[in-house]
C-alpha positions as CSV (number, residue, x, y, z in Angstrom):
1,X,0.0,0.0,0.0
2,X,2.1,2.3,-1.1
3,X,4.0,2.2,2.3
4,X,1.9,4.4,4.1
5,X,1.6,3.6,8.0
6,X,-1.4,4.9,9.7
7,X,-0.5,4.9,13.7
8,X,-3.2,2.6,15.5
9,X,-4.2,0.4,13.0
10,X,-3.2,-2.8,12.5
11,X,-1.4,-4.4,9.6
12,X,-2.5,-6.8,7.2
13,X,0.1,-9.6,8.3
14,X,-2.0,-8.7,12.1
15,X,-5.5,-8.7,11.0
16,X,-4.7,-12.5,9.5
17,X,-2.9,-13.4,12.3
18,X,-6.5,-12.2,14.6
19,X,-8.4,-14.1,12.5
20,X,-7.0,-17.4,12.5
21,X,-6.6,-17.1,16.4
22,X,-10.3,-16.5,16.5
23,X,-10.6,-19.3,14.0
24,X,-8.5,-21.7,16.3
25,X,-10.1,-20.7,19.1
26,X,-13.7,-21.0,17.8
27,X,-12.6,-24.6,16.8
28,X,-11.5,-25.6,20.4
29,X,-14.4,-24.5,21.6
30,X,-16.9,-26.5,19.0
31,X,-14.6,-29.7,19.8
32,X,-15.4,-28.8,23.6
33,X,-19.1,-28.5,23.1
34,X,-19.5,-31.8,20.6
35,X,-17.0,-33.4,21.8
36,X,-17.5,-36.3,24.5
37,X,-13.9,-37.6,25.2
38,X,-13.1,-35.6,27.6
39,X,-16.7,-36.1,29.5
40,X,-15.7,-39.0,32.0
41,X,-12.8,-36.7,33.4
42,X,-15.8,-34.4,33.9
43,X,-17.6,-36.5,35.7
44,X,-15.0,-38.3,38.1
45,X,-14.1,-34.4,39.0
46,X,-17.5,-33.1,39.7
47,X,-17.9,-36.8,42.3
48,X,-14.6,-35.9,43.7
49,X,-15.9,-32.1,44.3
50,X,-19.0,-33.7,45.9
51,X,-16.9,-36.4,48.4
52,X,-15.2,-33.5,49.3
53,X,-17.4,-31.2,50.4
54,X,-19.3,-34.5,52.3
55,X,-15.9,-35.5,54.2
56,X,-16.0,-31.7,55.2
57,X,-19.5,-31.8,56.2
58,X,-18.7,-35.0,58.4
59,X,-15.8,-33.9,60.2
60,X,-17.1,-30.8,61.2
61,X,-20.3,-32.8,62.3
62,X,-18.2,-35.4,64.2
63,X,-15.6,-33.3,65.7
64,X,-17.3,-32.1,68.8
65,X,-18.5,-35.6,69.3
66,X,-15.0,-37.1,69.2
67,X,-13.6,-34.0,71.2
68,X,-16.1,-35.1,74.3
69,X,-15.4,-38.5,73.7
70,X,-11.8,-38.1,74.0
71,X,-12.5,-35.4,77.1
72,X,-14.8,-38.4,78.8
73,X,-11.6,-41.0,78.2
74,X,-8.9,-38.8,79.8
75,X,-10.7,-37.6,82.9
76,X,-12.0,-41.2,84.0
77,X,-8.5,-42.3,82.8
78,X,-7.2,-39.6,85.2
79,X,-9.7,-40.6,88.5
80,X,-9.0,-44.3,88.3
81,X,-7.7,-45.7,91.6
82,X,-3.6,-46.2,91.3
83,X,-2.7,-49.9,91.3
């Protein structure tokens, strides 16, 4: 073009370059969507997100129980009679 630069607008060589990145990237995207390889790794995540928050769930749930438990063993454990 006559070697004129106009300051803020992208070259030709860029505009391509945009373009096939959007390109690519609408491509990984389809494959994502249609795709169903990747689908049991979905899966086997989202149960190990859900065990986790349960395990959570139960500890916090059981740790006052075990905490008196333990409280009830050491002060009986303490008053027995010395042999």
């Amino acid at each position: 073009m006559l070697g004129i630069r106009f300051e803020g607008y992208p070259q030709a060589d860029q505009v391509s370059r945009r373009c096939t990145a959007y390109e690519r990237s609408a491509e990984v995207t389809r494959r994502l969507v249609l795709e169903e390889s990747g689908q049991d790794v979905i899966e086997w995540g989202m149960l190990f997100a859900f065990l986790s928050v349960l395990l959570v769930a139960a500890v916090t749930v059981i740790s006052p129980i075990v905490e008196t438990w333990y409280d009830s063993v050491q002060t009986s454990v303490e008053n027995a009679p010395a042999p």
